[in-house]
DSSP file (Angstrom, degrees, kcal/mol; ACC not computed):
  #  RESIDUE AA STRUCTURE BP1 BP2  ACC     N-H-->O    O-->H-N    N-H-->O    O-->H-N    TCO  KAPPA ALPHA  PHI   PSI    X-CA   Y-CA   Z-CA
    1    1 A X              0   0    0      0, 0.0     2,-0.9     0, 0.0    97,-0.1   0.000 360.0 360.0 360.0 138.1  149.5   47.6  -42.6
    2    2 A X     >  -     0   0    0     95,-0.2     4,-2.6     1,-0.1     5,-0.1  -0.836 360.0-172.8-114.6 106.1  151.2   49.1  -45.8
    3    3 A X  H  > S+     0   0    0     -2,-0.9     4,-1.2    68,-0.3    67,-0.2   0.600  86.6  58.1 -72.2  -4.8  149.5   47.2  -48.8
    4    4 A X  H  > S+     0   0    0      2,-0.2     4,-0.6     3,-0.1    -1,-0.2   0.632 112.3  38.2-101.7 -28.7  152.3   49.1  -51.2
    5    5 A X  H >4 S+     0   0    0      2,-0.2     3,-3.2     1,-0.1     5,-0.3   0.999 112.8  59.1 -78.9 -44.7  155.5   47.5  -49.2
    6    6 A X  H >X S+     0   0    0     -4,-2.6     4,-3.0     1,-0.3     3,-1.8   0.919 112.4  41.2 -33.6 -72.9  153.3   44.1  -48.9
    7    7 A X  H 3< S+     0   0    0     -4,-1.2     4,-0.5     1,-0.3    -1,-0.3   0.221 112.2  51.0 -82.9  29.7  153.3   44.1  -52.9
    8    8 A X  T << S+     0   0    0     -3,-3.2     4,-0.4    -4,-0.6    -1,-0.3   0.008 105.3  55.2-116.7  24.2  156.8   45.2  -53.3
    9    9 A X  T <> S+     0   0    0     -3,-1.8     4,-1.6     2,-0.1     5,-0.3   0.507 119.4  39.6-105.5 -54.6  157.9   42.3  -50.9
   10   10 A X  H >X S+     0   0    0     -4,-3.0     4,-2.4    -5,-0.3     3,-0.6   0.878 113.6  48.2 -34.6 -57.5  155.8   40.1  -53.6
   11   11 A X  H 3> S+     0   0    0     -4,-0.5     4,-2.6     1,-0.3    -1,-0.2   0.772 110.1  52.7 -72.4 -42.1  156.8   41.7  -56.7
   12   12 A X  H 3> S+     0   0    0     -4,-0.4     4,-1.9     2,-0.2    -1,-0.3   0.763 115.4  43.3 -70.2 -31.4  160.5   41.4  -55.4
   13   13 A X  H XX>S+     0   0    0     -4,-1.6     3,-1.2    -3,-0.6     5,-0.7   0.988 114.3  55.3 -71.3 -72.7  159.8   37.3  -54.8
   14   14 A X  H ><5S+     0   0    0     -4,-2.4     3,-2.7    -5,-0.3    -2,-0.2   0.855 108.7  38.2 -15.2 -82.7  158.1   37.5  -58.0
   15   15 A X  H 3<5S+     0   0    0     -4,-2.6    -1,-0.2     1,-0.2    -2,-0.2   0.695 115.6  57.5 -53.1 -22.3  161.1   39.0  -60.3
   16   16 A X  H <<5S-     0   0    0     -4,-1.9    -1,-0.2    -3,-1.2    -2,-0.2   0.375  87.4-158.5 -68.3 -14.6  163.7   36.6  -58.2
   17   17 A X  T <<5 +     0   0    0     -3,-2.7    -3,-0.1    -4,-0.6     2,-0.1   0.912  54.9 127.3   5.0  78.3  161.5   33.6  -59.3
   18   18 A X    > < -     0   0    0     -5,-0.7     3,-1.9     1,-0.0     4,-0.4  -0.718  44.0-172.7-144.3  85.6  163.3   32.3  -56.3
   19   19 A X  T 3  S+     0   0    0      1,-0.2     4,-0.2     2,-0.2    -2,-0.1   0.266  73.0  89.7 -75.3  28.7  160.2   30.8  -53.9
   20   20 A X  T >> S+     0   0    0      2,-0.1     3,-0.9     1,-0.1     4,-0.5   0.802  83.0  59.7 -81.8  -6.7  162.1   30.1  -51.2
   21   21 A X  T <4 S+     0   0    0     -3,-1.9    -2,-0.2     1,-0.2     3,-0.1   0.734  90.3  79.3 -68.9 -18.1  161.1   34.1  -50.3
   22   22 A X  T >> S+     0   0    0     -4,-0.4     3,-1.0     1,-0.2     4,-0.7   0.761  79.4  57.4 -68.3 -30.3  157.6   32.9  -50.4
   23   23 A X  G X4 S+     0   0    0     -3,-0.9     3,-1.1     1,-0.2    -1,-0.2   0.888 103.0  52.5 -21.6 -71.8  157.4   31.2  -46.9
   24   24 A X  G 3< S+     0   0    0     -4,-0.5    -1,-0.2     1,-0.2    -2,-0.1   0.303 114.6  52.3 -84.2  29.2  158.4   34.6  -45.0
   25   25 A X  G <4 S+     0   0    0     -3,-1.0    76,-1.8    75,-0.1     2,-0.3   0.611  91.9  87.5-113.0 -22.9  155.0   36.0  -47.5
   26   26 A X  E << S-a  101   0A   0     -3,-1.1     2,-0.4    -4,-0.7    76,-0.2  -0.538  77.4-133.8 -85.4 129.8  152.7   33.5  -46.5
   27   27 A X  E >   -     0   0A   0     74,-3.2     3,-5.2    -2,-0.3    16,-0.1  -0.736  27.3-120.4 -65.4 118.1  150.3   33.9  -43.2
   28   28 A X  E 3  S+     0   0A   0     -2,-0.4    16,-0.3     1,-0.3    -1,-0.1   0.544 115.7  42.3 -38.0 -10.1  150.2   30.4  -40.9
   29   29 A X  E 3  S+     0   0A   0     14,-0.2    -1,-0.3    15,-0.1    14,-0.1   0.020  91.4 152.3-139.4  26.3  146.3   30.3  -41.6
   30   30 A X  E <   -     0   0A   0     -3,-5.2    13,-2.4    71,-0.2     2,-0.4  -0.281  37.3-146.0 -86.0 175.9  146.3   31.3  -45.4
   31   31 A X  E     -aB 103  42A   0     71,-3.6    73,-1.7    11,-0.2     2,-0.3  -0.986   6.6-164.5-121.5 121.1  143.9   30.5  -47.8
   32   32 A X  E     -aB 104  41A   0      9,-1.7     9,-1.3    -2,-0.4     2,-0.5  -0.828  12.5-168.6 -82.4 106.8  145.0   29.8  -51.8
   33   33 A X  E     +a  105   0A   0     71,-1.7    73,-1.3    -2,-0.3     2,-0.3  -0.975  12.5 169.7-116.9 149.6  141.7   29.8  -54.4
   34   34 A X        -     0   0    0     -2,-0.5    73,-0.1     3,-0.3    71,-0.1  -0.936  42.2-139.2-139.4 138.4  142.4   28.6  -57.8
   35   35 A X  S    S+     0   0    0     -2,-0.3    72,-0.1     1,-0.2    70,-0.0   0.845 103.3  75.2 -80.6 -17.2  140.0   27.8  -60.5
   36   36 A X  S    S+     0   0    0      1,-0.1     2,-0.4    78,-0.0    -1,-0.2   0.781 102.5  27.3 -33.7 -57.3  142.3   25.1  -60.9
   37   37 A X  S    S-     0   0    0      1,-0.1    -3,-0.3     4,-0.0    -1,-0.1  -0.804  79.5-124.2-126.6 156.0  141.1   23.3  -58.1
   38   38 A X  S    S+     0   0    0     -2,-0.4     2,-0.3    -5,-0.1    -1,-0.1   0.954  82.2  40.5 -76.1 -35.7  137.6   23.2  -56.3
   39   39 A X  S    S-     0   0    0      1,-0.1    -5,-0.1    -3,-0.0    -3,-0.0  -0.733  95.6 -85.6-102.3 152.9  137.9   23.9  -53.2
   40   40 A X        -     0   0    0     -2,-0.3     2,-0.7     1,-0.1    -7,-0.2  -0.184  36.5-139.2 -71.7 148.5  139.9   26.4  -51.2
   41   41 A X  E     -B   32   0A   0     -9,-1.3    -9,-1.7    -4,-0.0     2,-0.4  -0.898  30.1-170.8-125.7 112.9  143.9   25.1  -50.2
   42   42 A X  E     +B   31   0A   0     -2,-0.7   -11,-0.2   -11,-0.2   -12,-0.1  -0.802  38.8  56.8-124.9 145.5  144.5   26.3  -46.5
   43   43 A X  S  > S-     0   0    0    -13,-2.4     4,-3.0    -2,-0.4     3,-0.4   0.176  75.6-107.8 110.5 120.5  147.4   26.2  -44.9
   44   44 A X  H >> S+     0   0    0    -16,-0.3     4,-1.5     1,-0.3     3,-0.9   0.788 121.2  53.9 -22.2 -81.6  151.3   27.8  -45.5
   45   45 A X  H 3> S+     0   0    0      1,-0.3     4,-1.4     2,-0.2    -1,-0.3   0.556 114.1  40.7 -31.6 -44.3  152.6   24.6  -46.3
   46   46 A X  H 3> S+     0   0    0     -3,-0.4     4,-1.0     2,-0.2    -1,-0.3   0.904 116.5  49.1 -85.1 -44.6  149.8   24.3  -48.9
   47   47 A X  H XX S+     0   0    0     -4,-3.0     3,-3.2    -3,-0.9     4,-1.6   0.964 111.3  51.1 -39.4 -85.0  150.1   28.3  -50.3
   48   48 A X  H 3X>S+     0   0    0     -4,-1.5     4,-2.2     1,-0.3     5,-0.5   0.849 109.1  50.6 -32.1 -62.5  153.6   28.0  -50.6
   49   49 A X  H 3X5S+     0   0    0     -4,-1.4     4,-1.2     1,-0.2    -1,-0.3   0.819 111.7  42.5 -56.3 -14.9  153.4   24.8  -52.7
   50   50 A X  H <X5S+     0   0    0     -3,-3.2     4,-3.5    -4,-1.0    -1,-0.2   0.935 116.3  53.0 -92.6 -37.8  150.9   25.9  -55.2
   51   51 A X  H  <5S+     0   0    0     -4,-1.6    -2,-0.2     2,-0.2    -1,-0.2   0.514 114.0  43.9 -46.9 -21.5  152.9   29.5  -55.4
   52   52 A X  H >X5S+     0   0    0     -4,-2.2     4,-2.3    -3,-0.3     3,-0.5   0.671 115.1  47.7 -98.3 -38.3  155.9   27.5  -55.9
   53   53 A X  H 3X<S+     0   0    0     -4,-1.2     4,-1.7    -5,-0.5     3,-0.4   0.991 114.2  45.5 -57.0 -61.7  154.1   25.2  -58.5
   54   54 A X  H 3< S+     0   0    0     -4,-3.5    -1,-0.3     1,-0.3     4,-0.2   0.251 104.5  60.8 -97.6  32.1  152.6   28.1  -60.3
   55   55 A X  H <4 S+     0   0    0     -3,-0.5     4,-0.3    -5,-0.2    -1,-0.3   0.578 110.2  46.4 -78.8 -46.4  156.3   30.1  -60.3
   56   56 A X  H >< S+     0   0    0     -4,-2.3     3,-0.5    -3,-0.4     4,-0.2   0.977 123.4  36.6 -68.1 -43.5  157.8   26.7  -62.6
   57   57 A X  T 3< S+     0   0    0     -4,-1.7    -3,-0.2     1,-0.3     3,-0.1   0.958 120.2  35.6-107.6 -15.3  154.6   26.8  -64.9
   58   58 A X  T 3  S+     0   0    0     -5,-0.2     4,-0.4    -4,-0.2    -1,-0.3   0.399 102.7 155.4 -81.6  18.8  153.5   30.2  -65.7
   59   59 A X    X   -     0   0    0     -3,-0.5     3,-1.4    -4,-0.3    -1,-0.1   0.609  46.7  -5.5   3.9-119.5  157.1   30.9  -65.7
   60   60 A X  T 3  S+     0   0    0      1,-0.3    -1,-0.2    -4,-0.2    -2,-0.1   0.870 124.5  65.2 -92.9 -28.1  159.6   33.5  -67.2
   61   61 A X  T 3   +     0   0    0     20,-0.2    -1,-0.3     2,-0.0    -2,-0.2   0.606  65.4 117.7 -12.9 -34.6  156.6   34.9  -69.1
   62   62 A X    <   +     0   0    0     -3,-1.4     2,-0.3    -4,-0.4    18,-0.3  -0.434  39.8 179.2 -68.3 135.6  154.7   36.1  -66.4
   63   63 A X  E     -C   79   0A   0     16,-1.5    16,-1.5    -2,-0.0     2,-0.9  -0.992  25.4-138.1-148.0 116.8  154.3   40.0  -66.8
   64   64 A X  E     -C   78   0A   0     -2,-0.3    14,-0.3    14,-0.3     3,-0.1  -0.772  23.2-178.4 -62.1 104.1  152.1   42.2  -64.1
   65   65 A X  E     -     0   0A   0     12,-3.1     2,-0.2    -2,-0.9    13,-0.2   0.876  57.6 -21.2 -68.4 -42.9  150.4   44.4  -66.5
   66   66 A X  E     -C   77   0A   0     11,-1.0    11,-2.2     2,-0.0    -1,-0.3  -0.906  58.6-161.1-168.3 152.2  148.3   46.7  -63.8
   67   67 A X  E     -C   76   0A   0     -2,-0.2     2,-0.3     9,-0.2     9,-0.2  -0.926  16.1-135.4-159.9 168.7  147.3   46.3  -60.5
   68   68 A X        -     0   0    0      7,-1.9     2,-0.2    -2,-0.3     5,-0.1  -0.924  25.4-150.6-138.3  82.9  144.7   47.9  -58.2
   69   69 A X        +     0   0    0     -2,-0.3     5,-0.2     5,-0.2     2,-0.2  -0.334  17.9 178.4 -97.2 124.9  146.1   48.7  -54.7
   70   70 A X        -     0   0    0      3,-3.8   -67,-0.1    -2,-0.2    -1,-0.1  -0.485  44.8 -89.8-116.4-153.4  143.9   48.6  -51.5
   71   71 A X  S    S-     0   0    0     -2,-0.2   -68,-0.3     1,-0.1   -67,-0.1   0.824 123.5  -1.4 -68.7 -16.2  144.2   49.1  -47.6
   72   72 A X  S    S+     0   0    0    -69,-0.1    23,-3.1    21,-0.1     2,-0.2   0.384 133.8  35.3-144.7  -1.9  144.9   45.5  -47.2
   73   73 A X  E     - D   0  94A   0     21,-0.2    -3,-3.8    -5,-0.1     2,-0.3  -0.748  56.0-150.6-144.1-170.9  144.8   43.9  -50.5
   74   74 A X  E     - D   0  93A   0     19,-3.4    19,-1.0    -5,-0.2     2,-0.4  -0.937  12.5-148.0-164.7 168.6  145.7   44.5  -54.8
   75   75 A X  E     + D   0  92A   0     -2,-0.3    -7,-1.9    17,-0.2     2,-0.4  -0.988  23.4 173.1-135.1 113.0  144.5   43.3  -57.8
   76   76 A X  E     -CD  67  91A   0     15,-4.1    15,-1.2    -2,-0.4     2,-0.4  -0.960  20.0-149.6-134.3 135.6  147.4   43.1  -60.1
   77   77 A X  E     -CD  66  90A   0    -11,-2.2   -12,-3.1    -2,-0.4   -11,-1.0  -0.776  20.8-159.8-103.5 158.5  146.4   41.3  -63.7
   78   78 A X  E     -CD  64  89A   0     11,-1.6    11,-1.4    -2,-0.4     2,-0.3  -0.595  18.0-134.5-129.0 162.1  148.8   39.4  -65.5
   79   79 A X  E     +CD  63  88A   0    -16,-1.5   -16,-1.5    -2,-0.2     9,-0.2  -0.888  29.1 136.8-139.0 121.7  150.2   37.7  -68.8
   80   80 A X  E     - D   0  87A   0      7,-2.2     7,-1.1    -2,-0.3     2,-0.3  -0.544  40.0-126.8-150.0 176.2  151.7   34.4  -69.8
   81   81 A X  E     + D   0  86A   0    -23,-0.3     2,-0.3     5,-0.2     5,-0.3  -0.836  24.2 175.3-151.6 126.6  152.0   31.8  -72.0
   82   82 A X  E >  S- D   0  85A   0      3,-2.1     3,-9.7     1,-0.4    35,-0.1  -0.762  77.9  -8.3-120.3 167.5  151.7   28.1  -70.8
   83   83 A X  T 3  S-     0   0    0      1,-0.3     2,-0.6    -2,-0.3    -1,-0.4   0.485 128.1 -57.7   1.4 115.5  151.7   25.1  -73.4
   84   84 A X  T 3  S+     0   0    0     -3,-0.2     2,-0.4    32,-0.0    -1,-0.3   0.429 115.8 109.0  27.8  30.0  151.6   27.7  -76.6
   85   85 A X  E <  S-D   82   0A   0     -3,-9.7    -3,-2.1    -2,-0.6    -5,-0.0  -0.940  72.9-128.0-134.9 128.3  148.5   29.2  -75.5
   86   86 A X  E     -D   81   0A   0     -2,-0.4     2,-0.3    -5,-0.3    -5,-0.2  -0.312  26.4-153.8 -44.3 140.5  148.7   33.0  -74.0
   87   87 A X  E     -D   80   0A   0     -7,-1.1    -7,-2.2    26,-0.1     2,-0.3  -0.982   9.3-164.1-147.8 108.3  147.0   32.9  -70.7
   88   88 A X  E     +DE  79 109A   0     21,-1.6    21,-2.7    -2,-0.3     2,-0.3  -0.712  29.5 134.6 -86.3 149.1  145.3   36.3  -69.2
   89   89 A X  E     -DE  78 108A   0    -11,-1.4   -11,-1.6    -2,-0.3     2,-0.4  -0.993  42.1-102.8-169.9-174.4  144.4   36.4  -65.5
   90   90 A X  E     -DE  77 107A   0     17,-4.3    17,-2.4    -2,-0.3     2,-0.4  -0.951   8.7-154.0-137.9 153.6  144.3   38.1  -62.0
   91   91 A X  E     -DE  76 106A   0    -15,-1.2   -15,-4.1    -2,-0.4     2,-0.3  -0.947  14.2-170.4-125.1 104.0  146.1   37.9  -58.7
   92   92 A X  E     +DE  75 105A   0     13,-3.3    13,-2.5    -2,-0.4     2,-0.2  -0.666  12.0 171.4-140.3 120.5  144.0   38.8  -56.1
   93   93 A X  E     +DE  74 104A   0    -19,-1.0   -19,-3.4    -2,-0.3     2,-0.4  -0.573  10.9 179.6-123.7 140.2  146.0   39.1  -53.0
   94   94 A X  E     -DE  73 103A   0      9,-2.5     8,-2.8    -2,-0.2     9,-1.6  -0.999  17.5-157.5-148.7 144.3  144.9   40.7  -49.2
   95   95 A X  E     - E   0 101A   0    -23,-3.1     6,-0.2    -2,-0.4     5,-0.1  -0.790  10.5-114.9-122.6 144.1  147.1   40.7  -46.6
   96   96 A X    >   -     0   0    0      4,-2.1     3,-0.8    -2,-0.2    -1,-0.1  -0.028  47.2 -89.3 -90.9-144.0  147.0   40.9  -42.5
   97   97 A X  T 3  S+     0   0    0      1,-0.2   -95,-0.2     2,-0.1    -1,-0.1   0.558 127.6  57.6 -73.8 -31.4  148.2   43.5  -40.6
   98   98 A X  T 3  S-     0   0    0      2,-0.2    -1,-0.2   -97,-0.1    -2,-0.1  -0.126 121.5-104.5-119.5  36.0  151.8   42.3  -40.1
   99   99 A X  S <  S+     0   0    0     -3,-0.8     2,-0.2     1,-0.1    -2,-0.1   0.377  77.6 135.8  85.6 -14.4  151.8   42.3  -44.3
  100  100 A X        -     0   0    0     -5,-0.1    -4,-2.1     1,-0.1   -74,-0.3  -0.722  61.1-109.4 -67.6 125.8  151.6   38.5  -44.6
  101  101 A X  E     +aE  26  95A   0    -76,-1.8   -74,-3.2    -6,-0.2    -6,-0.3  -0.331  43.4 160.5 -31.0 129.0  149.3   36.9  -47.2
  102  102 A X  E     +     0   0A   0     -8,-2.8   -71,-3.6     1,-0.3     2,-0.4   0.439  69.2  48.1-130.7 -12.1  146.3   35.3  -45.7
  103  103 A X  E     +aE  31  94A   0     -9,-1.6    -9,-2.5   -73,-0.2    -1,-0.3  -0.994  53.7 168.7-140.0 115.5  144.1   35.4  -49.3
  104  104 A X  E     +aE  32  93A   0    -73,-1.7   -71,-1.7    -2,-0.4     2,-0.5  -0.574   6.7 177.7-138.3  92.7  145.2   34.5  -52.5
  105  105 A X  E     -aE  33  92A   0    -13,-2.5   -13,-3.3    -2,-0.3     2,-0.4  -0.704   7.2-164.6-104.7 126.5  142.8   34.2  -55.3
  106  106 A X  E     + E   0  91A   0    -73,-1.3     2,-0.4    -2,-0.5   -15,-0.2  -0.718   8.5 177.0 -88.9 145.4  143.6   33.3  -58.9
  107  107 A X  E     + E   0  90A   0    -17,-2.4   -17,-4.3    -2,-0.4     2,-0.3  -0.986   3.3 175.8-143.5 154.7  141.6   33.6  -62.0
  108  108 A X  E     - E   0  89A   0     -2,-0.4     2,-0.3   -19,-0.2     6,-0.3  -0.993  13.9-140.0-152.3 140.0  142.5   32.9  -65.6
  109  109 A X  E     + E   0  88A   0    -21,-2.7   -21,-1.6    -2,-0.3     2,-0.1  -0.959  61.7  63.9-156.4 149.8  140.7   32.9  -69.1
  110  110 A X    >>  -     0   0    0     -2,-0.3     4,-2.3   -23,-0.2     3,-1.8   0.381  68.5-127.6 -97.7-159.7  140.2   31.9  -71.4
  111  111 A X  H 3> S+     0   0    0      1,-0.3     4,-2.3     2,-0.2     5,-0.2   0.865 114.2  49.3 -59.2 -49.2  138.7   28.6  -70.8
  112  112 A X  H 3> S+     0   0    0      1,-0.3     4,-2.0     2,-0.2    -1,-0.3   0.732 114.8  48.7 -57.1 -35.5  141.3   26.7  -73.2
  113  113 A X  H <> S+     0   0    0     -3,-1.8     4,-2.0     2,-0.1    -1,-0.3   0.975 110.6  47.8 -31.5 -69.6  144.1   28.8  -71.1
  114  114 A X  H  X S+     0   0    0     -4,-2.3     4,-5.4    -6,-0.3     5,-0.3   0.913 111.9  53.1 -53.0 -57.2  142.5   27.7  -67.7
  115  115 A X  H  X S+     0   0    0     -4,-2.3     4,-1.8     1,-0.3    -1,-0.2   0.847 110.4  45.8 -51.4 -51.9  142.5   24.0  -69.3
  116  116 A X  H  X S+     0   0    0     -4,-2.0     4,-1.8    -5,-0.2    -1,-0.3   0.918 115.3  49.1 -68.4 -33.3  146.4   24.2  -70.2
  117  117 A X  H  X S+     0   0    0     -4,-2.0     4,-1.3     1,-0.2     5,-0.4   0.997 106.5  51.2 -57.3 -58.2  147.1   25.5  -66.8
  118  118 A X  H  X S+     0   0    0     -4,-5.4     4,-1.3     2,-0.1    -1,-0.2   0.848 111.2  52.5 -42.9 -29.3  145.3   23.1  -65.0
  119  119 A X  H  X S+     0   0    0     -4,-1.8     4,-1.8    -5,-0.3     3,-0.3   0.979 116.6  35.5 -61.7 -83.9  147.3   20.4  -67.0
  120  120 A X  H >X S+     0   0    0     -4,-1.8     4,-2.3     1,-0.2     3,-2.0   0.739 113.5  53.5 -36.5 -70.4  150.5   21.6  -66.3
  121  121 A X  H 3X S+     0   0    0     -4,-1.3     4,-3.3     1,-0.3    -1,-0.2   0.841 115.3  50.2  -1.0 -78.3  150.0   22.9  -62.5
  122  122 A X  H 3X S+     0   0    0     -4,-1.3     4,-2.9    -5,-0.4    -1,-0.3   0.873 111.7  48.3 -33.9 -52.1  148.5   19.1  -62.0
  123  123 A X  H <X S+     0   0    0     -3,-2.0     4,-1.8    -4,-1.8     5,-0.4   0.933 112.3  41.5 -75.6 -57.3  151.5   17.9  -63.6
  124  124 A X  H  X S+     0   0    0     -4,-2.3     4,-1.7    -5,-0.3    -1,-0.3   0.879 110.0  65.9 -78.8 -25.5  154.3   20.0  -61.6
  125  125 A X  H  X S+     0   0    0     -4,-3.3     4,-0.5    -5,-0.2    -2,-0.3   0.956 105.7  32.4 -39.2 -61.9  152.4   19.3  -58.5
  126  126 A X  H >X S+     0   0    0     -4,-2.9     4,-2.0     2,-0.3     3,-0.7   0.788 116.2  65.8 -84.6 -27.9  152.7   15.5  -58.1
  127  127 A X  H 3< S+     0   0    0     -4,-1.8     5,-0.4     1,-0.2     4,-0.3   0.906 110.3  36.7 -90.7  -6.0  156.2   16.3  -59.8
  128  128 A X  H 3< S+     0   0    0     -4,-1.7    -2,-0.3    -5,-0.4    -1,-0.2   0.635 110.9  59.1 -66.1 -25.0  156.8   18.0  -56.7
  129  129 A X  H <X>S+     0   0    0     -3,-0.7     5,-3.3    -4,-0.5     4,-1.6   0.783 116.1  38.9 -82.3 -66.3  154.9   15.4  -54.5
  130  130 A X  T  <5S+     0   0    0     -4,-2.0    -2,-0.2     4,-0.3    -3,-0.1   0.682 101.5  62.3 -68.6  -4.3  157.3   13.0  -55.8
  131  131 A X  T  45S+     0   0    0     -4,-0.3    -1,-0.2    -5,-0.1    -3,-0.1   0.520 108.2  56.4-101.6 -24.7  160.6   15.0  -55.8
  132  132 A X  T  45S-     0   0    0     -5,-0.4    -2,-0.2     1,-0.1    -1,-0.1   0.905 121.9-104.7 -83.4 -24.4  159.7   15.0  -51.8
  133  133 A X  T  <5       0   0    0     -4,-1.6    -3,-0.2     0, 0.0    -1,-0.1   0.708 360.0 360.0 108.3  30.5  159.5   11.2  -51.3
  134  134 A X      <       0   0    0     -5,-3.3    -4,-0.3    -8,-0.1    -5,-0.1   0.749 360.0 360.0-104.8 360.0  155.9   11.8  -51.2
């Protein structure tokens, strides 16, 4: 597994802010952690959507500052701005053999950041639950 073509498959998804690319990134058994939410979000179907969620709100802002490449994973930290509050954080993303994401853990600070993410995220979630007739 090449953990630098795995995060130029990202980064390319990334700069396209086009998530349908996110699907052919995702592993059938991954797992999404968010501070956002309490428990871990398993499942493509469930990745993708919060990866699609948090493409609308941490939006055309989001800037990879540095990142930390391993044999199977990176650490790439980030920059934003959600409701008018700058929002630092990390992406930390590990991949299986055949390059897919199977692990994708966020953190984001500070706490008054986290708070406006969570808001929003909540927000474009259900408006996503509803744009799907769910």
């Amino acid at each position: 597994m090449d953990s630098h073509a795995a995060l130029a498959r990202w980064h390319a998804v990334v700069e396209s802010r086009d998530a349908a690319g996110l699907e052919g990134l995702v592993a059938e058994d991954a797992v999404f952690r968010s501070p956002a939410v309490h428990t871990p979000q398993e499942g493509r179907d469930t990745v993708v959507g919060y990866l699609t969620a948090a493409f609308v709100v941490l939006g055309p802002d989001l800037t990879y500052e540095r990142e930390w490449v391993g044999e199977d994973s990176a650490v790439l930290q980030f920059r934003t701005v959600v409701g008018g509050l700058d929002v630092s954080g990390v992406d930390i993303i590990t991949w299986d053999e055949a390059g897919q994401i199977v692990d994708f853990t966020v953190m984001i600070r500070p706490a008054k950041a986290l708070n406006a993410v969570i808001e929003h995220m909540g927000a474009e979630l259900l408006r996503m639950l509803e744009a799907a007739g769910g």
